[in-house]
Structure formats: C-alpha cells, structure tokens
C-alpha positions as CSV (number, residue, x, y, z in Angstrom):
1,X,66.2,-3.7,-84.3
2,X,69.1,-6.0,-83.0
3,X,72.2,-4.5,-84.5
4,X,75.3,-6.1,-84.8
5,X,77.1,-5.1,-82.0
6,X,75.1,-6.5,-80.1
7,X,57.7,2.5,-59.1
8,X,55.9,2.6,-56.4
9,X,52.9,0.7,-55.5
10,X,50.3,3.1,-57.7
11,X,52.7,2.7,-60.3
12,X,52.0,-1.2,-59.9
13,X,47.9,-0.5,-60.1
14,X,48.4,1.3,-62.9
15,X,49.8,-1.1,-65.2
16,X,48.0,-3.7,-64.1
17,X,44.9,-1.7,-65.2
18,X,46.3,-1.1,-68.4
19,X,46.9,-4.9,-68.7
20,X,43.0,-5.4,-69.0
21,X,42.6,-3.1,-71.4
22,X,45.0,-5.4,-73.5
23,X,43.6,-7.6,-76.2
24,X,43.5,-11.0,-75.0
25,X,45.5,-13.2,-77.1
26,X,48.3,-15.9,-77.1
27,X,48.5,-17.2,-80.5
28,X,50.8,-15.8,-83.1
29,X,49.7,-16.0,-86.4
30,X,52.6,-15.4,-88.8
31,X,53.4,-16.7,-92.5
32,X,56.4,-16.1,-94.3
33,X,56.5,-13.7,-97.1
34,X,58.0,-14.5,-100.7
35,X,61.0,-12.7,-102.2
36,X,58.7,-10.5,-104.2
37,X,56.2,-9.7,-101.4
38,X,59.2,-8.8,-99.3
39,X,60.7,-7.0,-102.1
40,X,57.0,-5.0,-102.2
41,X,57.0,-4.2,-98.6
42,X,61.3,-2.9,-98.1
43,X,60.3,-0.3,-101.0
44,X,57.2,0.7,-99.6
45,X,56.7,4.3,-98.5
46,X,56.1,3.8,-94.8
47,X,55.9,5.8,-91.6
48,X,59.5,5.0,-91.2
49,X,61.1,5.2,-95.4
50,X,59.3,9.1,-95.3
51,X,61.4,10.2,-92.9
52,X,64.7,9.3,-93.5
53,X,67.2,12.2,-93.5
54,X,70.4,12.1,-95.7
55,X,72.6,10.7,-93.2
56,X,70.6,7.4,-92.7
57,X,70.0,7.0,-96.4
58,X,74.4,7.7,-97.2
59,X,75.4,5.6,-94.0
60,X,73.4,2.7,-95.2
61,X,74.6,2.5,-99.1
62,X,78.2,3.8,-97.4
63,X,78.1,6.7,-99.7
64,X,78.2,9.8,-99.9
65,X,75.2,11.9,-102.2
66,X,73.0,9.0,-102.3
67,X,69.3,9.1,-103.0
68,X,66.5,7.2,-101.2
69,X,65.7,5.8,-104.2
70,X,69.1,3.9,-104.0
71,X,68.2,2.8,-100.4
72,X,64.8,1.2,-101.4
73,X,66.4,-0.4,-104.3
74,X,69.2,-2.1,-102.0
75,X,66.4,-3.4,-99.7
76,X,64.4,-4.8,-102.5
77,X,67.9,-6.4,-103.6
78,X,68.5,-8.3,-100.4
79,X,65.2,-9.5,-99.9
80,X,65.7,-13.7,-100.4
81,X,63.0,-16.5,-100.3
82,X,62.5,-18.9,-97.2
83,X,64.3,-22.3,-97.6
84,X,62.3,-25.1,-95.5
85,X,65.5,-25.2,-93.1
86,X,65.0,-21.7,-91.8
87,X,61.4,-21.7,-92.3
88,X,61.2,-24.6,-89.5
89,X,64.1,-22.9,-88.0
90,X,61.7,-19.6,-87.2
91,X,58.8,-21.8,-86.6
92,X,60.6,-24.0,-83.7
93,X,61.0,-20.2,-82.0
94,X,58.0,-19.0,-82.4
95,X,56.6,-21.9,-81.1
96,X,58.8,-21.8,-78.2
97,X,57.5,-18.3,-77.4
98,X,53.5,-19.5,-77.9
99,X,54.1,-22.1,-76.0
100,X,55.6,-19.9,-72.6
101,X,52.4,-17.3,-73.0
102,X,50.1,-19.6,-72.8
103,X,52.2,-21.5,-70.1
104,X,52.5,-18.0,-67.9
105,X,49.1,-16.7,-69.4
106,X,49.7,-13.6,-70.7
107,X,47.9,-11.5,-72.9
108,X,49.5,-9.4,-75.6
109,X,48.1,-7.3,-77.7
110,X,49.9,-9.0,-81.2
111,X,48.6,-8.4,-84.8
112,X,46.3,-10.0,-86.4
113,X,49.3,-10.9,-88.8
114,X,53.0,-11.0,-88.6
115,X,54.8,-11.3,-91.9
116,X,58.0,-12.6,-92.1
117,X,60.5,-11.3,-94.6
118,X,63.7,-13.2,-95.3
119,X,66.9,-10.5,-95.8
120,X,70.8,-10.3,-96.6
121,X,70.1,-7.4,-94.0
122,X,72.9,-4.5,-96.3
123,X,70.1,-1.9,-96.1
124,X,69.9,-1.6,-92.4
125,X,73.9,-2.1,-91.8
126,X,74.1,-5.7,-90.9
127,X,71.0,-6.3,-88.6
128,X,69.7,-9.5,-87.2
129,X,66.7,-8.8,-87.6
130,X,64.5,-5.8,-87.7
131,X,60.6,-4.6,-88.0
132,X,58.3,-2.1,-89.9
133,X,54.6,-2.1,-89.3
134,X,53.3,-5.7,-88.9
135,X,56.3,-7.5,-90.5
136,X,59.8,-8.6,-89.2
137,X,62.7,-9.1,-91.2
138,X,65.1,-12.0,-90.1
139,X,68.7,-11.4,-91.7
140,X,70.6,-14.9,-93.1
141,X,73.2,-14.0,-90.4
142,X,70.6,-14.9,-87.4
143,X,69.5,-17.8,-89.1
144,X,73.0,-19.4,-90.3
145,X,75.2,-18.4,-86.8
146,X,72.7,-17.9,-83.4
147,X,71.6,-20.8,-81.8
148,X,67.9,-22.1,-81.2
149,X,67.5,-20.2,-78.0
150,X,69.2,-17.3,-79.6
151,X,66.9,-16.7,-82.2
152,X,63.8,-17.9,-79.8
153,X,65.3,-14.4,-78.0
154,X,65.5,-12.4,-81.1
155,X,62.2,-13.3,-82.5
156,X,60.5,-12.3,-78.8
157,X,62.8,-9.1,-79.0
158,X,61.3,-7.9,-82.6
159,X,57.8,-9.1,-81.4
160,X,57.9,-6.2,-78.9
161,X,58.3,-3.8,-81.4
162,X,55.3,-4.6,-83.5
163,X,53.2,-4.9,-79.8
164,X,54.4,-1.3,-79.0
165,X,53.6,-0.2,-82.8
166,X,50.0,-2.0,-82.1
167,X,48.9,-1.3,-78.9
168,X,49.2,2.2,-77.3
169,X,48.3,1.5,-74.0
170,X,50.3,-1.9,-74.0
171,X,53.4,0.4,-75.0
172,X,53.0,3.5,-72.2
173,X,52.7,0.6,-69.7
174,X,55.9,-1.2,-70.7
175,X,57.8,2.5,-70.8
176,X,56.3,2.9,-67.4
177,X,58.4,0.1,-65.8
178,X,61.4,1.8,-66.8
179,X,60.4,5.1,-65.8
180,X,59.9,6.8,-69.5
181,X,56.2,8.5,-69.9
182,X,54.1,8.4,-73.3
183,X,53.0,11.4,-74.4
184,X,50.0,11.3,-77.0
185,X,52.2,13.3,-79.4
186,X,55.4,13.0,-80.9
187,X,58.4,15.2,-79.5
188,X,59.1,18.4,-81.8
189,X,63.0,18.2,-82.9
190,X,64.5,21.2,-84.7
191,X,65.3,20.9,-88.0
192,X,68.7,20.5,-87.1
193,X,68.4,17.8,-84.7
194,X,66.7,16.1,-87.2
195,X,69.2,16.1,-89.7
196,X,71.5,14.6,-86.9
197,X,69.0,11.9,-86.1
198,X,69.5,8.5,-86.7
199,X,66.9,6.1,-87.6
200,X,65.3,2.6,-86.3
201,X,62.5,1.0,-88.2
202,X,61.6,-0.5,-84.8
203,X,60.9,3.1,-83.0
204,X,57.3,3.7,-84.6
205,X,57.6,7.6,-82.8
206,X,59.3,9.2,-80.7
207,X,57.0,10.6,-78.1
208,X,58.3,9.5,-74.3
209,X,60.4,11.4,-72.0
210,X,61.9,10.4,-68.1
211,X,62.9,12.1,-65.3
212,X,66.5,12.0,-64.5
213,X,69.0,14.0,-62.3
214,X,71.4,16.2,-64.5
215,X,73.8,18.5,-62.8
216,X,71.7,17.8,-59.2
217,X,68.6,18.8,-60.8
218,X,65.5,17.0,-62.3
219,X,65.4,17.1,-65.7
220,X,62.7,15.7,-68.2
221,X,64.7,14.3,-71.2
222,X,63.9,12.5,-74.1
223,X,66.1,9.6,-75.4
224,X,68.2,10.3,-79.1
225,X,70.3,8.0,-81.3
226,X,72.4,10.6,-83.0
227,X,75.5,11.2,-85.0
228,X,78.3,14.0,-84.4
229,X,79.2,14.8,-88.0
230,X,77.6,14.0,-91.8
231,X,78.6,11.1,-93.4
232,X,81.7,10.7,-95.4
233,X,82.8,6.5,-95.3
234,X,82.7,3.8,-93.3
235,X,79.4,2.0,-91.5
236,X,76.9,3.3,-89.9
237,X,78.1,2.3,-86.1
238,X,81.0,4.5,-86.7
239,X,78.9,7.5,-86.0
240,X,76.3,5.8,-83.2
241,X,75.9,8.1,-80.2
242,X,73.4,7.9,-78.0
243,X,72.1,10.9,-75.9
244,X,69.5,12.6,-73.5
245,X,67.8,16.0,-74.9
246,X,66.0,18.1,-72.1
247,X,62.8,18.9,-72.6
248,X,61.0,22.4,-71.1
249,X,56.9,22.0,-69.6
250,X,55.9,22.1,-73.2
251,X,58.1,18.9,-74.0
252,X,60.1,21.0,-76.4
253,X,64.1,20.2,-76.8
254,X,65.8,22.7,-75.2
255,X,68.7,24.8,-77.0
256,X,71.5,26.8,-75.9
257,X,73.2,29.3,-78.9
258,X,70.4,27.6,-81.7
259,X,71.7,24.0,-81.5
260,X,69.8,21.5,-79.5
261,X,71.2,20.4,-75.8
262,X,72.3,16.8,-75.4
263,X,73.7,15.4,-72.2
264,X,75.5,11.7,-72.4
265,X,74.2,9.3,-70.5
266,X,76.6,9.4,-67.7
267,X,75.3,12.6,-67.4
268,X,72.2,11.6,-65.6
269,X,73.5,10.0,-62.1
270,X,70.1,8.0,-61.7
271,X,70.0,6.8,-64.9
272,X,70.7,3.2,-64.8
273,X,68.7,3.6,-61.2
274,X,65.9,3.8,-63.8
275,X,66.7,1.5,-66.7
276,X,68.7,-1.7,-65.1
277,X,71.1,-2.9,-66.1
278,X,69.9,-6.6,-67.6
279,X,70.9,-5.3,-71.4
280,X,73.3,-3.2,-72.3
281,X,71.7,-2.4,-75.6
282,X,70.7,0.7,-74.2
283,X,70.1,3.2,-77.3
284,X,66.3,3.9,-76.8
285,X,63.9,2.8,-74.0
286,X,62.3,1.0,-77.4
287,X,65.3,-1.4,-77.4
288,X,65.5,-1.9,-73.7
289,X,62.2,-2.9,-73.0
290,X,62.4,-5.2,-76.2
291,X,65.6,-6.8,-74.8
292,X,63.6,-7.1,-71.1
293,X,60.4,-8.3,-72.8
294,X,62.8,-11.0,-74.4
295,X,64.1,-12.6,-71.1
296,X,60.9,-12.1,-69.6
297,X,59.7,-14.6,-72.0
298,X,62.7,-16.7,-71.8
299,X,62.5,-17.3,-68.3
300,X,65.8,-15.8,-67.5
301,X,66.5,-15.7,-63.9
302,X,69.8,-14.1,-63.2
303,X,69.7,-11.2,-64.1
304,X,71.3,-7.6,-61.9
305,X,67.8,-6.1,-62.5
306,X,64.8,-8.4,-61.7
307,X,62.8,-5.9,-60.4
308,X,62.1,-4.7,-64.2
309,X,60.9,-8.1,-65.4
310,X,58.6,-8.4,-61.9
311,X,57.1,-4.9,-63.5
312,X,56.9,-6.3,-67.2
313,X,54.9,-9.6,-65.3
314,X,52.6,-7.4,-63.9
315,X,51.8,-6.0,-67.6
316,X,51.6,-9.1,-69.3
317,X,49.3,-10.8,-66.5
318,X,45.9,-10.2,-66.7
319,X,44.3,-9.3,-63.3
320,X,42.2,-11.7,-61.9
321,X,38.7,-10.5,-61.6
C-alpha cells in the first residue's frame, strides 16, 4: 500500500534457482471492475477484513467505538466507476510495465487476473493505491495529481504485492535480497501485540524475520507496524511506528515483564547495511521490496543502493539453460 506520506555468492545461486521455479509469464491481464463489483470485493470477508483489531477499524472511520461493519460499509461507499480518462490513464502504465518485462525478459509469477477497483481511498486513510488478493485499488488522488511515470511506478509497486501474495517461492527470494528469511509459518504475536498491530492489506502474512546487530549482538527480529496508544482522534499516521520484535530459536516474540520487546530501527546498527537505502518507505520489508521492484522495472539508475536491484535482476531473470 502506498500511503500518503509517501549476499554472498550462494545467496546469488539460490535465487537464481528459485527464479526457474517461477511461472513464466510477461503479460498482464487485468480488467477494471464496476462500482458494484468493487463495492462486492471492499466488503468481502478476506484474509485481511478477519483480522482487523479495534485500532485499525476506529483509526480508519476516525472514531472511537466503531464496528467493522462501519469500516466495510465506508469502503463499499467509496468505491466509484472507471471514467474512459483514467481507464486509458491505468492502461498507458500498465502497458509501460508489459512492455519493460518483455524488453528485459523477466518472468513473474502474476495472476491469472488482476482486477482493478476504482476508490475515493477514506477506508484505508488516504492511500494511493492499495491491494487485497488478486485486485488493486487505485485511489482518485493517484489518478487526478501523479504523473504518467508516477503512476507507471505505483501500478509496478502494487503488482509486487499480489506477486508475493501469489507466488511463495517468488516472495522468499525477493525477501532474500534484503536479507529477511521466509518461514513456512506465520509469526505467533501475543494477544497484546496484536491489539497494537497495525494493518496493511498488502502484507498477505507476516512470517519473515532478519538478522541484525542489537546492542552488539545478533538478533533475529521480525519487522512490526505498530501504534503506542488506542485510538482517540485524528488519522491513522498519527500513531504509525515502526519497529523490530526479537524472536527466540522458536521464532517466538520475545517479552520482558508480559509485554512484547520492540527495538526502533536505529536500534539495529546494520540495518540499513541490510535494506538500502533507495526508499525510504521503510515500514515492512513488504513495502521495500515493492518500492525496489518498482525502480527495477523503471529502469532507475541512480540510486545509493544498486546492489539490491542487481539482486532483484537476478530473481526476475530466468537462468539460461
């Protein structure tokens, strides 16, 4: 989701092996929804909708002691139907995206659909754009204000996230190149971290950890978008933190007097070692790779990092037999 404000040699064999276990593809095939398919799909009861706790469902309707039911009913509000401007507006950057995968010849592992939904964007706080299971919602702020490469950028971004939400070996490859691990099971927060969670339709699970160096020690941690407090007024960026839980052997979050560890990010001295430094949308290793995976596509040379996009390459390549 784009929100408002805005290894070693083996390592290198191994994702190029996982890139030939990738579906070979380069097409996208896409249609755009109508207001009352989009308005069926916001409401639906998802992986994501199931598990919202209180403070995502208050900080998105901005008040306090409101019900899911409200939430879905927002969304189904804000759904609109596709004018023929936008419509060729999208198509022009999905075409420009088509047209550098088949140039470069990479393979991605995309759905056999992509819907596209047309929102006023009030139920996730003012998003660009945003996914849930095969389908990516475009707000009418993208398509009125960013430019054609802009939302070329933004359209690559939120195809990530349904790559990643497809493809499981595609995704622990693209977490490999910025040093996070998949495990094949999500991470087990207490109840209370759960309630202090907050979250993004575009992280399908949260089930990868890295290594960093916390306190001169390493320290396997998983990566948390979190608030401080519960809800009381205001948006939902008011409250954003972002934040590293250590995990023990049995990637479980560690506690310390029954409330869950978390370290800031400045906290691990090797972190940005790790990640780069060619986004700073760094709130999940999700969003990072989607932001990477973006310029990748775009051909963006100068950036401080451009060891990261040689590593996403080596993904999206197939190897030559």
């Amino acid at each position: 989701m784009k929100w408002k404000f805005l290894l070693t040699a083996v390592s290198f064999c191994m994702l190029s092996v996982m890139a030939i276990a990738q579906s070979k593809k380069s097409a996208l095939t896409y249609r755009f929804a109508t207001q009352a398919e989009a308005q069926m799909l916001v409401t639906d009861i998802d992986s994501y909708t199931s598990q919202l706790n209180q403070f995502d469902i208050e900080a998105r309707l901005q008040k306090q002691g409101g019900r899911k039911s409200q939430l879905l009913t927002l969304g189904m509000n804000e759904a609109r139907n596709w004018s023929d401007a936008d419509k060729e507006k999208i198509k022009k950057a999905m075409t420009a995206i088509e047209t550098e995968i088949r140039k470069q010849k990479y393979t991605l592992p995309v759905p056999g659909e992509i819907i596209l939904l047309k929102s006023g964007m009030a139920e996730e706080g003012g998003a660009l754009a945003y996914t849930r299971e095969n389908w990516i919602a475009v707000g009418e702020k993208a398509l009125n204000e960013l430019s054609e490469d802009d939302l070329t950028r933004l359209m690559a971004h939120e195809l990530f996230h349904l790559m990643t939400r497809t493809d499981r070996n595609f995704k622990s490859a693209m977490y490999q190149t910025i040093g996070f691990t998949v495990l094949d099971r999500e991470i087990n927060f207490p109840a209370e971290m759960l309630e202090k969670r907050i979250s993004n339709p575009d992280i399908s699970s949260y089930d990868s950890y890295a290594t960093y160096t916390i306190g001169g020690n390493a320290q396997k941690c998983t990566m948390i978008i979190y608030t401080e407090k519960p809800y009381s007024n205001g948006s939902l960026f008011d409250y954003l933190k972002i934040g590293l839980v250590p995990l023990n052997e049995e990637m479980i979050p560690l506690q310390q007097d029954g409330k869950t560890i978390i370290y800031s990010l400045d906290d691990a001295t090797d972190f940005y070692d790790q990640v780069g430094k060619n986004t700073s949308y760094v709130i999940h290793p999700e969003e990072i790779l989607a932001d990477n995976f973006a310029l990748t596509l775009i051909n963006k040379a100068d950036v401080p990092n451009p060891e990261i996009i040689s590593r996403i390459k080596a993904v999206l390549k197939p190897v030559s037999k």
